[in-house]
N, C-alpha and C positions, 0 to 999 in steps of 0.2 A: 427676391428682395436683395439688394444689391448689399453686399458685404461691409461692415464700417469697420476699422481698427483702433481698437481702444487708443492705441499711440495718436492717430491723426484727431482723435474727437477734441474739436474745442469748448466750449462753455456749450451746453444747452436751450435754448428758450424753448418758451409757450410757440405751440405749432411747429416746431422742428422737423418732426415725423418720427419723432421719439415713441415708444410703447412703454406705459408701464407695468407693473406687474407687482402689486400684493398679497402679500401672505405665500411663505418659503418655509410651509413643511411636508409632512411625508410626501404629498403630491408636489405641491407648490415646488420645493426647491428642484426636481429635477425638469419640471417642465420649464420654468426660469433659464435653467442651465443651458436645453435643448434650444429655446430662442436665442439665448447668446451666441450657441454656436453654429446656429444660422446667419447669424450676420443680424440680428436685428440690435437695433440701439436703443439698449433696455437699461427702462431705468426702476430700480424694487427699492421696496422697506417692505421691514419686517417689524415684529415687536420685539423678539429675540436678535443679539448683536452677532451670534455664532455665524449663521444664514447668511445675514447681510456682508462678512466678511469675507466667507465663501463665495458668494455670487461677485463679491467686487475684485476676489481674483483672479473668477474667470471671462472678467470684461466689463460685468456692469458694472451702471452707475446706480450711488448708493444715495438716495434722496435722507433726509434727517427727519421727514417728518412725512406722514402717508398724503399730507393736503401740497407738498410738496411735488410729489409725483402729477397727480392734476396740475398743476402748475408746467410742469415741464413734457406731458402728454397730450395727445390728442385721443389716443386711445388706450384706458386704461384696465386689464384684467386682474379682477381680483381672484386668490383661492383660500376663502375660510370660511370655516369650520362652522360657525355659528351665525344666525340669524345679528343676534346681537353684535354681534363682532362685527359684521358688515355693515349697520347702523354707526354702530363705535367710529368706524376708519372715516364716514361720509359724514360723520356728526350729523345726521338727522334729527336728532332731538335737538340741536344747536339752530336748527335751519340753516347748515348748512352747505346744502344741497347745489341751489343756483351757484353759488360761489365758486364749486369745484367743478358743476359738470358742464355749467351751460356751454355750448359747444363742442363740448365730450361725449367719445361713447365709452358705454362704463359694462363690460363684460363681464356675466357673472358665471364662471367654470362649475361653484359649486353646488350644490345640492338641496333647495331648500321646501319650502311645503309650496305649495299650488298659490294657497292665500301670499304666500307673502310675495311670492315672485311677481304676482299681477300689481298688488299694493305698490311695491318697488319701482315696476315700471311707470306706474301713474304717474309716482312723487318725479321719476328722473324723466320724465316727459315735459312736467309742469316746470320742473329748474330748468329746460333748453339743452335738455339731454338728451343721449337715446340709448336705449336697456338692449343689449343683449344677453338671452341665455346662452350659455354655450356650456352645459353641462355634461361631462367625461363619463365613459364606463372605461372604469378601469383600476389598479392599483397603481403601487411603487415599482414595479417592472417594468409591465406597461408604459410606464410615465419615461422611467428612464429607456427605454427602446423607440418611444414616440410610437406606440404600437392604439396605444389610446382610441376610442370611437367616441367621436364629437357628436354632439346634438344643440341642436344651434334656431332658437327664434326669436325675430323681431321683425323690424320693418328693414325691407330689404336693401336699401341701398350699408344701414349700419350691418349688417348680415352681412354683404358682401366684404367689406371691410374686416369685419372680425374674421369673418371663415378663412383669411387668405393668412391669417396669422393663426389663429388654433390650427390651421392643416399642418401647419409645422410642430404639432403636438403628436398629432393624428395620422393611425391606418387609411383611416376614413371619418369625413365629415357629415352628416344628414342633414337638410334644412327641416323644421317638422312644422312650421306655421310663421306666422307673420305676428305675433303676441305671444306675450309670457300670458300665461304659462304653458304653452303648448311643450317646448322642451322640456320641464320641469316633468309633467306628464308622462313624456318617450322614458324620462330615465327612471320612472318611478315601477312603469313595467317592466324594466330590464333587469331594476335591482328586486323585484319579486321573483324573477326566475335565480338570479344570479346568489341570492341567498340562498333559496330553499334550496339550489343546486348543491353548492359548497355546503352545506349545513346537512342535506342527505349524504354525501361522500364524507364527512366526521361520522354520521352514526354508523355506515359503511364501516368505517376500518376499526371502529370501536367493536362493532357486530365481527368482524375478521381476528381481531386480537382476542376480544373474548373467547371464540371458537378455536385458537392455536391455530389457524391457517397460519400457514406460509404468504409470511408477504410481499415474497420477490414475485410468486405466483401471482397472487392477487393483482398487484402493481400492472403485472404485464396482463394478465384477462383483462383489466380495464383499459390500458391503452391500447388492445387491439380491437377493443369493440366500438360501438356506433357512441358511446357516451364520451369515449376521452375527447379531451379538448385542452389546449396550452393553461387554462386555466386546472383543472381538474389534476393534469401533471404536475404544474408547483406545489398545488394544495395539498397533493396527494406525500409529493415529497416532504416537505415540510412538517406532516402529520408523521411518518415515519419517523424523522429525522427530533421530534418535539422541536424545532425551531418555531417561536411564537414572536421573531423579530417583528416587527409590524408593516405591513404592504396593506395592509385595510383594519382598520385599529376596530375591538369588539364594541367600542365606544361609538364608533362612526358608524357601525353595520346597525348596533341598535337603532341609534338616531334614523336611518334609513329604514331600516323596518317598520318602523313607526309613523314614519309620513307615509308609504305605502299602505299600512294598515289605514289610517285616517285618510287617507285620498280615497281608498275603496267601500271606506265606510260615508265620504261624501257623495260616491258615484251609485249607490244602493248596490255594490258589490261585494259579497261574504269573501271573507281572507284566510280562510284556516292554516293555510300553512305557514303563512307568516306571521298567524296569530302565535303558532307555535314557537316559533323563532323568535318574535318579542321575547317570548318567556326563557325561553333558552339561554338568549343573549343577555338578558337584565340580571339573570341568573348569575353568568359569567362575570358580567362586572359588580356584580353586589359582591362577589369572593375575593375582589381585585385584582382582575385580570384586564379590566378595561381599555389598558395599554397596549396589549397583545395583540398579537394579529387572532383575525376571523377564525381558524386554527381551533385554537383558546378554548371555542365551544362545546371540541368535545367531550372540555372537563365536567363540564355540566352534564352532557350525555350520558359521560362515566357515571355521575355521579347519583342518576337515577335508576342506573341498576345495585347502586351500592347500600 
């Protein structure tokens, strides 16, 4: 994608080749960042003003209003958090839907249940849209290293469109179907492994603290075995180090436990270990911890031997 300089950009219009980009946090704001400094000519809102001053110092453009960004995009990605909140920025309760997409493709990076993504797609098909998933494994590291793994369905010509902009997120990209929710899907298995993983490595160093091991030893047994992994390593440090800064908030792992748990309870398939992890994690944020990183959990862990 051919570089633009904030200095030479003139005004904007409708069909530019502008990208947008909604919702600038823990994930959002560094994948925002990463598109700018590819060159692309991005344009964000945010709800918060902090976000949207940071991005516009490092090149973007700062729309005033999220129906604004449709206005000066042709392809617009959103990153938040909630069902609701995606409804909120598109006014669908407003109808208004056609007004912002028709002609747009509307990228959804985040994370939502099976039912809605399909729902979604219908409404943004019927407006003269077209819906891509393009949902991330990954955290705040990841994000900021562009180390990220995309997962990406729809109809393929907005697939191709989207894929050539989230690869500028991304290790790697997967196409996984031609309809939501097929993506929605890929990442619902990834985050049943990717929890219970992290979530066994907390009881892990709880199980190691408790026993007074040595845990520079421990540390190193695990990265030289078949299980370490770039994930396992932060986690692992971080647990060490009690750093509960947030790169995957206990808030946002529940919420994803829970659509995994409900996806497998759609698909007639038993979840127990995620069953567990619901508990664990609901655990953690009824104590108020819900802001913390994934980490967090093993207060809970603690706290069932206590």
């Amino acid at each position: 994608m051919t570089r633009t300089h904030p200095a030479d950009r003139g005004p904007v219009s409708a069909r530019s080749g502008a990208v947008g980009f909604i919702g600038l946090g823990v994930m959002g704001e560094p994948m925002a960042r990463n598109l700018v400094a590819s060159g692309v000519d991005l344009v964000v809102w945010n709800r918060s003003a902090a976000a949207l001053d940071r991005l516009g110092a490092a090149g973007a453009r700062v729309a005033s209003t999220a129906a604004e960004v449709f206005d000066l995009a042709d392809v617009v990605l959103v990153m938040l958090a909630t069902e609701s909140a995606i409804d909120e920025v598109l006014e669908r309760e407003a109808s208004g839907l056609e007004r912002m997409l028709r002609g747009r493709i509307l990228v959804n990076l985040g994370t939502n249940s099976p039912a809605y993504a399909a729902a979604l797609a219908a409404d943004v098909a019927v407006a003269g849209g077209s819906y891509v998933e393009a949902t991330v494994s990954g955290s705040r590291v990841p994000a900021e290293q562009r180390q990220l793994v995309g997962m990406l369905a729809g109809l393929p010509d907005a697939v191709e469109r989207a894929r050539a902009i989230v690869a500028l997120l991304c290790a790697q990209t997967f196409v996984c179907g031609d309809a939501a929710p097929a993506a929605t899907l890929m990442k619902l298995a990834v985050n049943s492994y990717l929890i219970s993983m992290v979530t066994g490595l907390a009881e892990a160093f709880r199980f190691a603290e408790a026993n007074a091991l040595d845990l520079d030893t421990f540390q190193s047994v695990l990265d030289a075995g078949p299980m370490a992994s770039p994930v396992s390593r932060v986690k692992l440090d971080k647990l060490r180090r009690a750093d509960a800064s947030p790169q995957a908030r206990i808030s946002d792992v529940l919420k994803n436990a829970r659509l995994v748990v409900e996806a497998a309870a759609a698909a007639g398939v038993s979840s127990p270990l995620l069953d567990a992890c619901v508990e664990l994690y609901a655990a953690t944020e009824r104590a108020g911890d819900g802001g913390d990183d994934m980490i967090a959990v093993a207060r809970a862990i603690g706290g069932r031997g206590a």
